[in-house]
Backbone as a printed PyTorch tensor [residue, N CA C, xyz], in Angstrom:
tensor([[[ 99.7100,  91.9590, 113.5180],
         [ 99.9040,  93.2910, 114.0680],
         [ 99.4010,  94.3180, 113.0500]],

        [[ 98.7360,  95.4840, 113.2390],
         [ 98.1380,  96.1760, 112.3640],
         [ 99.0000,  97.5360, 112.1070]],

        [[ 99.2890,  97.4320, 111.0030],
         [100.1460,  98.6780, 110.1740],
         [100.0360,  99.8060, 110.6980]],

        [[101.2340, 100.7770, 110.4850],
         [101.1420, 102.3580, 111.1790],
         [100.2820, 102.7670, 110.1460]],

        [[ 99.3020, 103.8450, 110.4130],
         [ 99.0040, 104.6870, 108.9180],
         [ 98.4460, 104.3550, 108.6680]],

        [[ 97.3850, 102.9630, 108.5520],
         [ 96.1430, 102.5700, 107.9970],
         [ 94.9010, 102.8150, 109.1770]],

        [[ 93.8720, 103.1830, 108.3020],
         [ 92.3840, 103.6910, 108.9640],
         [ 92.1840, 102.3140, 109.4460]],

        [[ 91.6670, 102.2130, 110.7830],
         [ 91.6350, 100.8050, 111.7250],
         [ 89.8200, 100.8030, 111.8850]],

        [[ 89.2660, 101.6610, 111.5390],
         [ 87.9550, 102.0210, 111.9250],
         [ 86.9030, 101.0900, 110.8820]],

        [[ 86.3960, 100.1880, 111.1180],
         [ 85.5140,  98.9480, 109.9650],
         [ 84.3890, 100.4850, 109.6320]],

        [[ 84.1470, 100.3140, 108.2640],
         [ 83.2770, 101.2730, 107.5820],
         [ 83.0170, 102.5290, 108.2140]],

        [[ 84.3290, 102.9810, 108.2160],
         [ 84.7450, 104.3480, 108.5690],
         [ 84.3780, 105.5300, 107.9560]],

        [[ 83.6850, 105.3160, 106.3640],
         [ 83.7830, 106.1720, 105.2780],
         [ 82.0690, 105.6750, 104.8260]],

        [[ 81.2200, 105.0770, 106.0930],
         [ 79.7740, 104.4100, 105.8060],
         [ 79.5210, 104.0430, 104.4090]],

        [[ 79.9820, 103.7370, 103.8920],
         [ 79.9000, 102.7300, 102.4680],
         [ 78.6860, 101.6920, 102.2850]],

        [[ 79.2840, 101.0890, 104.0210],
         [ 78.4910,  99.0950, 103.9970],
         [ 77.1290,  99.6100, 104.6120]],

        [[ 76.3690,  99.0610, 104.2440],
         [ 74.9870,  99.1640, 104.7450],
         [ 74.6740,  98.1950, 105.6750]],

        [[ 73.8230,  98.5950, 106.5140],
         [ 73.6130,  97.2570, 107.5860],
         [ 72.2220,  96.6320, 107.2070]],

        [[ 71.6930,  95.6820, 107.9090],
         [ 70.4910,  94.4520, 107.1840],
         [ 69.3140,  95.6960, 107.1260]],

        [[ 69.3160,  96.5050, 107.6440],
         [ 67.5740,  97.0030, 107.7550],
         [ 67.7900,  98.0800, 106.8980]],

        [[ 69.1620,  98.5050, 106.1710],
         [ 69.7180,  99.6300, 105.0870],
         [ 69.3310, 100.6970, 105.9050]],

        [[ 69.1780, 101.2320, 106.8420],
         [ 68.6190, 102.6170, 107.4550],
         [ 70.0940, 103.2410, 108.0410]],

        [[ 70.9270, 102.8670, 108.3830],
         [ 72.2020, 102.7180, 109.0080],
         [ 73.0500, 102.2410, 108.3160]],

        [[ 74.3990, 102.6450, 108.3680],
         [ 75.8660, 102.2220, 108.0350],
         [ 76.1200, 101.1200, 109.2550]],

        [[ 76.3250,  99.9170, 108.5100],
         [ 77.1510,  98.4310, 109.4460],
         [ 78.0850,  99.1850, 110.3930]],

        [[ 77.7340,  98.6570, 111.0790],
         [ 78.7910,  98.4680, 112.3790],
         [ 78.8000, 100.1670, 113.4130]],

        [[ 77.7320, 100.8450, 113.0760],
         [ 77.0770, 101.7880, 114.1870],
         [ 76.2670, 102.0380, 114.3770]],

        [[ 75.8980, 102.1220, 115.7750],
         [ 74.6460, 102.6610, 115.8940],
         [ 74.3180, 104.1770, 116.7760]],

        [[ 73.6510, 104.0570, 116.8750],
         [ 73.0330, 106.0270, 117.5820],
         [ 73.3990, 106.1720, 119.1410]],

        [[ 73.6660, 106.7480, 119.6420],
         [ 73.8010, 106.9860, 121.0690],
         [ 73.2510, 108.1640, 121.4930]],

        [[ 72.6790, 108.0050, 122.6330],
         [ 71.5810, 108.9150, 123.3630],
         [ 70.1330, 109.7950, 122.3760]],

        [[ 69.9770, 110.7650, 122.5440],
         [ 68.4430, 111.1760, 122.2360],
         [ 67.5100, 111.0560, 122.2730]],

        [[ 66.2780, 111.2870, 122.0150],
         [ 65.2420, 111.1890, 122.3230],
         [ 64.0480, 111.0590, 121.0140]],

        [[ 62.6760, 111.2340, 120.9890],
         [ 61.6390, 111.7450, 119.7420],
         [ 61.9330, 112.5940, 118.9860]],

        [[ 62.8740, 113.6430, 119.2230],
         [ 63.3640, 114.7010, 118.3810],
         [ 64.8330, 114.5620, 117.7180]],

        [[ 65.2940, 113.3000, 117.8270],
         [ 66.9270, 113.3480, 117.8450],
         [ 66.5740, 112.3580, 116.3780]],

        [[ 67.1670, 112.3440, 115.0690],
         [ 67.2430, 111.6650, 114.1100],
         [ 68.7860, 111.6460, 113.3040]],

        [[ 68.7750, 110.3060, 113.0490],
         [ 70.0340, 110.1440, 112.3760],
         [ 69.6100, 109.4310, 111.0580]],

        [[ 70.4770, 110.1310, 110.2120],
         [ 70.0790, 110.0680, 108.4670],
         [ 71.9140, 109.3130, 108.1110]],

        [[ 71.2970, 107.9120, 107.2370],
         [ 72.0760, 107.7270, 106.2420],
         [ 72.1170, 108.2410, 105.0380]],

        [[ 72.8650, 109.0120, 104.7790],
         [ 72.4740, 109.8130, 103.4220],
         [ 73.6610, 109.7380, 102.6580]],

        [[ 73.4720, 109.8450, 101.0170],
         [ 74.2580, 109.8140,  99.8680],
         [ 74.8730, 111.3380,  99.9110]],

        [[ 73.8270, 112.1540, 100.6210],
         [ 74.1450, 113.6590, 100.6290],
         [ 75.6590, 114.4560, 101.4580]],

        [[ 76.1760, 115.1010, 100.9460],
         [ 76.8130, 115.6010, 102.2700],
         [ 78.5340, 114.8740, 102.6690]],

        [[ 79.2710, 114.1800, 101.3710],
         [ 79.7840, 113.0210, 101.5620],
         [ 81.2160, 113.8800, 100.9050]],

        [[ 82.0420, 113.7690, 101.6360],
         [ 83.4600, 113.8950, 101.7680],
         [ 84.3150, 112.9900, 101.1730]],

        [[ 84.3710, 112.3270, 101.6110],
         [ 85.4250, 110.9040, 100.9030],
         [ 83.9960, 109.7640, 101.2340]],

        [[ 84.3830, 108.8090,  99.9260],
         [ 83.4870, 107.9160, 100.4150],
         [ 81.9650, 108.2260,  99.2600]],

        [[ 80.5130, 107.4820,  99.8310],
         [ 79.6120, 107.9280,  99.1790],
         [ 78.2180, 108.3150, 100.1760]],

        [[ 78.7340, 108.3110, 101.2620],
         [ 77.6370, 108.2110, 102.0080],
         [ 78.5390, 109.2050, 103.3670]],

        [[ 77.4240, 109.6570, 104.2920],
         [ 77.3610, 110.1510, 105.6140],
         [ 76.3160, 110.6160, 106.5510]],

        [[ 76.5850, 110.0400, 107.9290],
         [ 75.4870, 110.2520, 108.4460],
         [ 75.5290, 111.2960, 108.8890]],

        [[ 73.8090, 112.0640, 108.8590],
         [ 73.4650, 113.2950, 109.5990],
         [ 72.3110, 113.3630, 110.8000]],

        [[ 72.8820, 113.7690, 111.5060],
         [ 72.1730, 113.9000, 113.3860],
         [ 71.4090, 115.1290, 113.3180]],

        [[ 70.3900, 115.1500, 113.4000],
         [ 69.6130, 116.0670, 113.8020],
         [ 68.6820, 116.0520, 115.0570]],

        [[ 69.2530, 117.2800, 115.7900],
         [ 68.3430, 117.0410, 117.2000],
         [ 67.5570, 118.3120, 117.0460]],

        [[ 66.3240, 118.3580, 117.6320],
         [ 65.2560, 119.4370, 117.6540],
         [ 64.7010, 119.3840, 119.2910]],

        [[ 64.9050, 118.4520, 120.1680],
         [ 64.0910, 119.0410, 121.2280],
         [ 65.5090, 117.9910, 122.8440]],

        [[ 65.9850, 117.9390, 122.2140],
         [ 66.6590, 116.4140, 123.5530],
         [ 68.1570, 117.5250, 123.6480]],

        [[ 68.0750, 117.5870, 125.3210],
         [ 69.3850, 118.0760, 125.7310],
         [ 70.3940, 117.0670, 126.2030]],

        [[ 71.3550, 116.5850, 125.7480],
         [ 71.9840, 115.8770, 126.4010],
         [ 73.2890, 115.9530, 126.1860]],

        [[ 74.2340, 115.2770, 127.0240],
         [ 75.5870, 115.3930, 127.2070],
         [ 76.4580, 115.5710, 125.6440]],

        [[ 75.7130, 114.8140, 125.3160],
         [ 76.5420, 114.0550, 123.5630],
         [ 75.4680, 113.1680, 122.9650]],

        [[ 75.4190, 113.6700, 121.2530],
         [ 74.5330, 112.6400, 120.7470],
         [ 75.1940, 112.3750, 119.2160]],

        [[ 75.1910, 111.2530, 119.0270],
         [ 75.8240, 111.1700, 117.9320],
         [ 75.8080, 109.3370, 117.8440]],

        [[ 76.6930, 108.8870, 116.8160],
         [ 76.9200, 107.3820, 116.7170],
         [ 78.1400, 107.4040, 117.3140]],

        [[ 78.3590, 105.5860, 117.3830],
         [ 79.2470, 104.9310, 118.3090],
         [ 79.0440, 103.4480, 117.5980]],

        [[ 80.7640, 103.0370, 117.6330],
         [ 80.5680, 101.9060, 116.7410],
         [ 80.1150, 100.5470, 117.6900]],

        [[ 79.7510,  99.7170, 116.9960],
         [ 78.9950,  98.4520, 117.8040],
         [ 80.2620,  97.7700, 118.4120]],

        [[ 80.0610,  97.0580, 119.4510],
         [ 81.1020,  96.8000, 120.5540],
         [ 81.7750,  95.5230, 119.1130]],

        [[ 81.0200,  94.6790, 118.7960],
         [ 82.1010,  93.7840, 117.9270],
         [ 82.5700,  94.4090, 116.6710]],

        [[ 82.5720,  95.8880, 116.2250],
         [ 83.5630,  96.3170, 115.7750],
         [ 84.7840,  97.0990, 116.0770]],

        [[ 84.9040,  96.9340, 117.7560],
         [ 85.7220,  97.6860, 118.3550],
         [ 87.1340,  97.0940, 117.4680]],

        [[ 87.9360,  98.3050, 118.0410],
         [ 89.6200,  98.1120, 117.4970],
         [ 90.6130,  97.4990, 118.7000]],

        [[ 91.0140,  96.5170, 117.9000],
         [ 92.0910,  95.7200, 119.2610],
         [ 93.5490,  96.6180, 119.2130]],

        [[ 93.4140,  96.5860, 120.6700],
         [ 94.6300,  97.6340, 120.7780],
         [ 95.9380,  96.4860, 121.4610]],

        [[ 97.1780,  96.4550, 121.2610],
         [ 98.5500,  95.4950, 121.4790],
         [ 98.4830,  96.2170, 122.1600]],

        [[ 99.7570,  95.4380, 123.3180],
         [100.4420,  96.4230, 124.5010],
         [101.3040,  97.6090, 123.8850]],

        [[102.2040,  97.2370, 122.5100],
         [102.6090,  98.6520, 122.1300],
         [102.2640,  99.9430, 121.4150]],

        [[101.0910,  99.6200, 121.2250],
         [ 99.6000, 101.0500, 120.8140],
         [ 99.1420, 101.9240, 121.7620]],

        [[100.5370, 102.5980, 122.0460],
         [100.0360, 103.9420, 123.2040],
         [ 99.1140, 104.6980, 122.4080]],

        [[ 99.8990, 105.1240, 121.4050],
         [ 99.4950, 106.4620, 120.7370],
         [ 98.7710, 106.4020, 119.5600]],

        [[ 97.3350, 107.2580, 119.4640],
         [ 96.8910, 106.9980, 118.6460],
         [ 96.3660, 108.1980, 117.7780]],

        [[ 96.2680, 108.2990, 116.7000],
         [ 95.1370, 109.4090, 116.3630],
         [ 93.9740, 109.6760, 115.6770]],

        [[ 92.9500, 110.4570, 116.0440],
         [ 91.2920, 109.9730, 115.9350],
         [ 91.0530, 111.2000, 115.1370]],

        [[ 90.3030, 111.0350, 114.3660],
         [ 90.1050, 112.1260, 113.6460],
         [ 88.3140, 112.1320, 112.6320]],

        [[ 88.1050, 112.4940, 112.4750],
         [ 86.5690, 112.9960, 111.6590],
         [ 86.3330, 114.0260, 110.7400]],

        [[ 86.0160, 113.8120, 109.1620],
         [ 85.1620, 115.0380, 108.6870],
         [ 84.1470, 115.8020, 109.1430]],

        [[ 84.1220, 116.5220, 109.3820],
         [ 82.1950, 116.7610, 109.8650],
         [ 81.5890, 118.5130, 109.7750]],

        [[ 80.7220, 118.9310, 109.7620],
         [ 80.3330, 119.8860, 109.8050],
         [ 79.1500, 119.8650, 110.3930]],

        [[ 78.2320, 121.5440, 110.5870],
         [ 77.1240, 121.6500, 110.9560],
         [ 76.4370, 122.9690, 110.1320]],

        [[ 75.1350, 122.8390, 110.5120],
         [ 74.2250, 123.4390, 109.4560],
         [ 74.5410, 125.4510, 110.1300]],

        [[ 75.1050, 125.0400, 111.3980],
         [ 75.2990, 126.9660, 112.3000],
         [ 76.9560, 126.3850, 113.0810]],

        [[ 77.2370, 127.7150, 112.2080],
         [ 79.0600, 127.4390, 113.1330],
         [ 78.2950, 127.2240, 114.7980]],

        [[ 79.7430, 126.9300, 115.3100],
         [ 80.1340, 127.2890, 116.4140],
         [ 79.2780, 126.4750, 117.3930]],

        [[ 78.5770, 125.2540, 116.7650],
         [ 78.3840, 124.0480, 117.7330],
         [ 79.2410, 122.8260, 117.9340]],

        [[ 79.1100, 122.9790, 119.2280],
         [ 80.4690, 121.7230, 120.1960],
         [ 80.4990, 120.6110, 119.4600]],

        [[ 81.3500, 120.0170, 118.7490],
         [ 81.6530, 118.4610, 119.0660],
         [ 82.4860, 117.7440, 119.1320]],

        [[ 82.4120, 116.4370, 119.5870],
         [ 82.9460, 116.0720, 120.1790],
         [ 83.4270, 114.6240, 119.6400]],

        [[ 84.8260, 114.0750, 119.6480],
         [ 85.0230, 112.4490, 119.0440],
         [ 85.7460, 112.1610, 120.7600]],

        [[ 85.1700, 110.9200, 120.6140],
         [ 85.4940, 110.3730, 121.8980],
         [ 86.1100, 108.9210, 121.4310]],

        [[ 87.3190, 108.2220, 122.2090],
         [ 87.6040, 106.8600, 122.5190],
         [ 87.6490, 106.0180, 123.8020]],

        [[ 86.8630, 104.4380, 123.5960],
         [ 86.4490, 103.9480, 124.5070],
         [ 87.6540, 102.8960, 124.9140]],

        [[ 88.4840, 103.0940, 126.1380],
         [ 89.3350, 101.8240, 126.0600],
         [ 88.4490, 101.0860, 126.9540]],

        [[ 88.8960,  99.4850, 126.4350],
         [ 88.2830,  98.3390, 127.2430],
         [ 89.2070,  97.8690, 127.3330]],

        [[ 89.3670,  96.5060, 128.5680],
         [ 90.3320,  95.6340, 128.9730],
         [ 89.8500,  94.2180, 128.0160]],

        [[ 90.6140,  93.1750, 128.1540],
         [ 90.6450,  91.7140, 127.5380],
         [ 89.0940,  91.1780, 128.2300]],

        [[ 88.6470,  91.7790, 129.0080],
         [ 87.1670,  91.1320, 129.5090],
         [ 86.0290,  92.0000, 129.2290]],

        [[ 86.2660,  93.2980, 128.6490],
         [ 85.2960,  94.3940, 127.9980],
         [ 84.5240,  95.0480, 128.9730]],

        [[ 86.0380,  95.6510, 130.2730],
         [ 85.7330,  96.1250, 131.5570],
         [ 86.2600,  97.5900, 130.9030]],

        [[ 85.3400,  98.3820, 131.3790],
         [ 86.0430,  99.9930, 130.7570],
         [ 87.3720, 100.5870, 131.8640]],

        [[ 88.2140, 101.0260, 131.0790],
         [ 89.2180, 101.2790, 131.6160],
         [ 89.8110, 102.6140, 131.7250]],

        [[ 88.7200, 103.3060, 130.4610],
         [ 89.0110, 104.8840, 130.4770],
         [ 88.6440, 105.2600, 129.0890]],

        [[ 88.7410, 106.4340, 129.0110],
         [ 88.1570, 107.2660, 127.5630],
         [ 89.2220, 108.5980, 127.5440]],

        [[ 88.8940, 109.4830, 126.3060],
         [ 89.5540, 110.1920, 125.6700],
         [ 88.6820, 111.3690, 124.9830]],

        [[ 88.7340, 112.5490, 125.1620],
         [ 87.7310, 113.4270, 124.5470],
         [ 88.2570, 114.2370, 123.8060]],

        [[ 88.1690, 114.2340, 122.4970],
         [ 88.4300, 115.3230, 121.9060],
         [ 87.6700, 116.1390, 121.5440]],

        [[ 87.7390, 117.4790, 121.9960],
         [ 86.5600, 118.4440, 121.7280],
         [ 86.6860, 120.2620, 120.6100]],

        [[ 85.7900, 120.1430, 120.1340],
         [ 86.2480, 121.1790, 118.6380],
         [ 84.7320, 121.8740, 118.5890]],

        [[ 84.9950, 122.9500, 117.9920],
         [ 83.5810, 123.9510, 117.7900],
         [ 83.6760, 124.0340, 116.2520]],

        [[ 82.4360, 123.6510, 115.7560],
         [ 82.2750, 123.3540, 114.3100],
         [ 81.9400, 124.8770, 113.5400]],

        [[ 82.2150, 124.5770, 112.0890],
         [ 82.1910, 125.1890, 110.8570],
         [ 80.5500, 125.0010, 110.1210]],

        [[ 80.5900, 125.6650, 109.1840],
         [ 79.0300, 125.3220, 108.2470],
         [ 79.7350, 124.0990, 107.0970]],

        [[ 81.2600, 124.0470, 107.2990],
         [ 81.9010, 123.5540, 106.2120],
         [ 82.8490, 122.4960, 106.6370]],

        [[ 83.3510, 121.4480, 105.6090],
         [ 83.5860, 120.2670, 106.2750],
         [ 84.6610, 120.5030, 106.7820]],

        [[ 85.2120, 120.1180, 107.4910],
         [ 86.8550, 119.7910, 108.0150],
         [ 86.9930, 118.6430, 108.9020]],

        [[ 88.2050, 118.6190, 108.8300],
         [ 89.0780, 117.7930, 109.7970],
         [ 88.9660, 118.3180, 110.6870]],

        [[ 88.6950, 117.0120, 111.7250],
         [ 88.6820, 117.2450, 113.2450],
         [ 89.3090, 116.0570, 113.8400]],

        [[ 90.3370, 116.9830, 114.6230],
         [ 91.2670, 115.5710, 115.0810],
         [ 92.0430, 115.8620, 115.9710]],

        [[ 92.8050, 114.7810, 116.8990],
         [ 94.1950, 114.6050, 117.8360],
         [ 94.4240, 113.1700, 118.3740]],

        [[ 95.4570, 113.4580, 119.0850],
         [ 95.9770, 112.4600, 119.3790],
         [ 94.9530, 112.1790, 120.8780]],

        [[ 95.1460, 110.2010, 121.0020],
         [ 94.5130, 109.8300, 122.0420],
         [ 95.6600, 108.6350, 122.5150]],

        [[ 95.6150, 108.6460, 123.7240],
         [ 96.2310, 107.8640, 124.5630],
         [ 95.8080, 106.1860, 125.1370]],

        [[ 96.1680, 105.1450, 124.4620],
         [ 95.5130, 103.9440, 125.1990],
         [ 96.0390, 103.9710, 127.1460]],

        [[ 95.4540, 103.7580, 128.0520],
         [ 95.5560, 103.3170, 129.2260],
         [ 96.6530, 101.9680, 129.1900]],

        [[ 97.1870, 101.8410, 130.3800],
         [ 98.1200, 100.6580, 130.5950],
         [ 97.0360,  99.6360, 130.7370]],

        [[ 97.1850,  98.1130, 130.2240],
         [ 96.1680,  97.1380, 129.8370],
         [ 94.7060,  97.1000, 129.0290]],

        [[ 94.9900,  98.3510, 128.0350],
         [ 93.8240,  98.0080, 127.1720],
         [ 94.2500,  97.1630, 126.1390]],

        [[ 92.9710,  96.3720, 125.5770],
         [ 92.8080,  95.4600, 124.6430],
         [ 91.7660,  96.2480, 123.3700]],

        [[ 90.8210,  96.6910, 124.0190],
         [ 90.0770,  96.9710, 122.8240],
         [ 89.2280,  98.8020, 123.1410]],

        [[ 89.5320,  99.6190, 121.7900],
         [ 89.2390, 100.5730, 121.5320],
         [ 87.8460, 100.9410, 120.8490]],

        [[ 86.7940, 101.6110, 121.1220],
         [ 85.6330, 101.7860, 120.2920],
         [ 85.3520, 103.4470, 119.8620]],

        [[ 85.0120, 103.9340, 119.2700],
         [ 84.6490, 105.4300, 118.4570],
         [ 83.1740, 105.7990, 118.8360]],

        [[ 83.4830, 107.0630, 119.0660],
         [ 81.8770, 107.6020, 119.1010],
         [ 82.4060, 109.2070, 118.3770]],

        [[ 81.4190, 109.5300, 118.0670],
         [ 81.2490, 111.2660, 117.0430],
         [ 80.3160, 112.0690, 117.4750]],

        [[ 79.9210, 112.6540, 117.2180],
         [ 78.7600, 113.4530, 117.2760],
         [ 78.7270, 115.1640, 117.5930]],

        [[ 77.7260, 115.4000, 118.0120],
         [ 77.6150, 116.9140, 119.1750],
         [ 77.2250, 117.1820, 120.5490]],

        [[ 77.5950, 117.9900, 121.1920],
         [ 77.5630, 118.0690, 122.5610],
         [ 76.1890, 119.2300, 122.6790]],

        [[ 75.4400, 118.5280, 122.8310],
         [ 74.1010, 119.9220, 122.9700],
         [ 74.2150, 120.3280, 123.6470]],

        [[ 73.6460, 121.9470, 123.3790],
         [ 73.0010, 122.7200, 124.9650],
         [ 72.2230, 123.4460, 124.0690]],

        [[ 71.1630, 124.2940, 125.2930],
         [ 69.8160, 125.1590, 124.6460],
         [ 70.3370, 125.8110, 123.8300]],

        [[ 71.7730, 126.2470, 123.9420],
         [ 71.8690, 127.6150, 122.6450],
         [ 71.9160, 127.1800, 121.5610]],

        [[ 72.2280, 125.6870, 121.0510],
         [ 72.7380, 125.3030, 120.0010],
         [ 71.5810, 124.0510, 119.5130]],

        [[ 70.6640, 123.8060, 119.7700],
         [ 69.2260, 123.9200, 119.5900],
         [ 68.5540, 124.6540, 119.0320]],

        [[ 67.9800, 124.0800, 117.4510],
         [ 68.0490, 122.5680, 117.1560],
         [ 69.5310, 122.7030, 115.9710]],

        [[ 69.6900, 121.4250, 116.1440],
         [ 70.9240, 121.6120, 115.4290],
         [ 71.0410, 120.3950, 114.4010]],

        [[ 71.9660, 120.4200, 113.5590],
         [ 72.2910, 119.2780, 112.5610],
         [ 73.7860, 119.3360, 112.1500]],

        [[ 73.8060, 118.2140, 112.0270],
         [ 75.6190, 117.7120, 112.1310],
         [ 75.8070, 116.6430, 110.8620]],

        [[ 76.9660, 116.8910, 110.0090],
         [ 76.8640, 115.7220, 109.0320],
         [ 78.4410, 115.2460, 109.7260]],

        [[ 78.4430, 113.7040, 109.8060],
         [ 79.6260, 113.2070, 109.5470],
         [ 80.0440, 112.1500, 108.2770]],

        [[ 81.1490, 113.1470, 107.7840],
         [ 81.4840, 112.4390, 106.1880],
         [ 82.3820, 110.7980, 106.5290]],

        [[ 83.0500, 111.0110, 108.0040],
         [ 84.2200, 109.8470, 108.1070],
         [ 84.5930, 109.8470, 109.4830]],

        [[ 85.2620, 108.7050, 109.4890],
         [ 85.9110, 108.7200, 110.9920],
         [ 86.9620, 107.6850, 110.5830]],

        [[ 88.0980, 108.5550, 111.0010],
         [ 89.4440, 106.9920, 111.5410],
         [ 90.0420, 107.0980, 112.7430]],

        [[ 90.8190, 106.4010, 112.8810],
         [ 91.6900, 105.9370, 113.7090],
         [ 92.9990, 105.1990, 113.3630]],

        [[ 94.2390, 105.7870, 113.7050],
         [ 95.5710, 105.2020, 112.9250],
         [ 96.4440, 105.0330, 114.5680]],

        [[ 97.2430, 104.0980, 114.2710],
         [ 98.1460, 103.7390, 115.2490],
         [ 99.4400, 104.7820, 114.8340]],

        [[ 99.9970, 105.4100, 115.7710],
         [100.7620, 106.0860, 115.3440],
         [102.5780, 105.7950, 115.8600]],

        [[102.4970, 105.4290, 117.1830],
         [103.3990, 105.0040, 117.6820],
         [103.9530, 102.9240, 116.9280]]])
């Protein structure tokens, strides 16, 4: 059973490098396009020594950011209602959207529902966080980060220093 209070998130603080070193183990990029780039960088680093930075210049889309790889999802017990998700992060112009999201899955890795937490960023790092709710019969939880584009906030850049996740209940 996994402890109250401990970060549940595998290389939460991008430390581990993955085989091709371009990326932090155990995430990868979600949505964008030719203009959308994500930087492992030493730069920009909160806790930890590393963080990735998203830069989009031409791709509108819902949300772009990383999301951890399905076999590092977090197994959630039947008594892990409550949880809380949280992220360092900043951007290069206040006052762009973003967004940490959680993925519940069932014991067969059927989606069962999600969780949005949504915040308007700083030039400067902070905490970004709340509480998220598992669904009745989830098994397994996954993380995504990032920003929520639109034309006004184009082109934009986002560093994330961290991400956890703690069982709280």
């Amino acid at each position: 059973m996994q402890s109250r209070g401990k970060n549940l998130v595998f290389n939460g603080f991008f430390d581990i490098e993955a085989a091709d070193y371009e990326f932090p183990m155990g995430w990868v990029q979600v949505n964008g396009d030719a203009g959308t780039r994500l930087e492992w960088s030493a730069d920009h680093a909160v806790i930890g020594n590393h963080s990735v930075k998203v830069s989009n210049t031409s791709y509108v889309a819902s949300f772009t950011g990383i999301v951890q790889n399905q076999c590092y999802s977090i197994e959630v017990h039947s008594d892990d209602v409550v949880w809380e998700l949280a992220a360092w992060m900043k951007t290069a112009r206040p006052d762009v959207p973003l967004r940490l999201m959680a993925f519940f899955m069932d014991d067969q890795w059927r989606y069962l529902g999600e969780s949005h937490l949504k915040f308007v960023s700083t030039t400067e790092f902070r905490r970004y966080g709340g509480l998220v709710f598992a669904p009745v019969g989830a098994k397994w939880v996954k993380i995504a980060c990032g920003v929520h584009d639109d034309p006004v906030t184009l082109p934009s850049e986002t560093w994330i220093s961290w991400v956890t996740m703690r069982k709280i209940n």
